[in-house]
N, C-alpha and C positions, 0 to 999 in steps of 0.2 A: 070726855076723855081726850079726844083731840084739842080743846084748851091746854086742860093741864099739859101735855105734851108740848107745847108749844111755848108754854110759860118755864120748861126745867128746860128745854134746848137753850133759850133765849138768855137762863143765868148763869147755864154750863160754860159760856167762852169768859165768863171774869174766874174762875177757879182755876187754880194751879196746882191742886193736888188731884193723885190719880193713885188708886187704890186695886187690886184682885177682887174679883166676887168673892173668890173664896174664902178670904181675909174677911173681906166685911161678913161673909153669912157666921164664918166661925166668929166672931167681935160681936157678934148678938143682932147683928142688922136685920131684917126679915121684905123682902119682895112684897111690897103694898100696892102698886100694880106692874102691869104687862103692855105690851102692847106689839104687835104686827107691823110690816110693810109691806106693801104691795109687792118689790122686790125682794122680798123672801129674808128679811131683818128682821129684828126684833131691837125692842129697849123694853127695861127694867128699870123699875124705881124703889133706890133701897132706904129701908129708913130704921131710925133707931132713938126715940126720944125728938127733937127739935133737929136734928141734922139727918141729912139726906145724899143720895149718890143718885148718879145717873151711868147705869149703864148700858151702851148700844154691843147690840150681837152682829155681826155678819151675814150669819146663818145661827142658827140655835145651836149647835156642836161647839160655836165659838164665842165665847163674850172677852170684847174689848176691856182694857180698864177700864174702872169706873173714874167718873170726877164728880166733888165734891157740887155740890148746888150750895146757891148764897142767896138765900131771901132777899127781896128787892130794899128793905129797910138798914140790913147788916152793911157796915161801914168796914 
């Protein structure tokens, strides 16, 4: 789990789009995993077909935009 995380942060700074949860959950997205911080965060991973979001929470009351992820092979 801690891989994958570390692999969507890692592709998260080449994207330039940013998107609402709540846009992507209404757009058909669905939360394929979760995950915690030790400092009381969370991030979300939304996915729908071949494309993917990343989104970090603050605190779970609050979620940041999402940004798009870019496979390491996508040009």
């Amino acid at each position: 789990m801690n891989k994958i995380l570390g692999v969507v942060m890692i592709f998260i700074f080449s994207s330039a789009s940013a998107e609402s949860i709540e846009t992507l959950l209404a757009d058909g997205y669905e939360i394929k995993s979760a995950a915690t911080v030790a400092a009381g965060g969370m991030y979300f991973i939304l996915q729908n077909g071949a494309d993917a979001y990343f989104c970090p929470a603050l605190d779970p009351s609050k979620v940041m935009d999402c940004r798009k992820v870019k496979a390491g092979n996508n040009k």
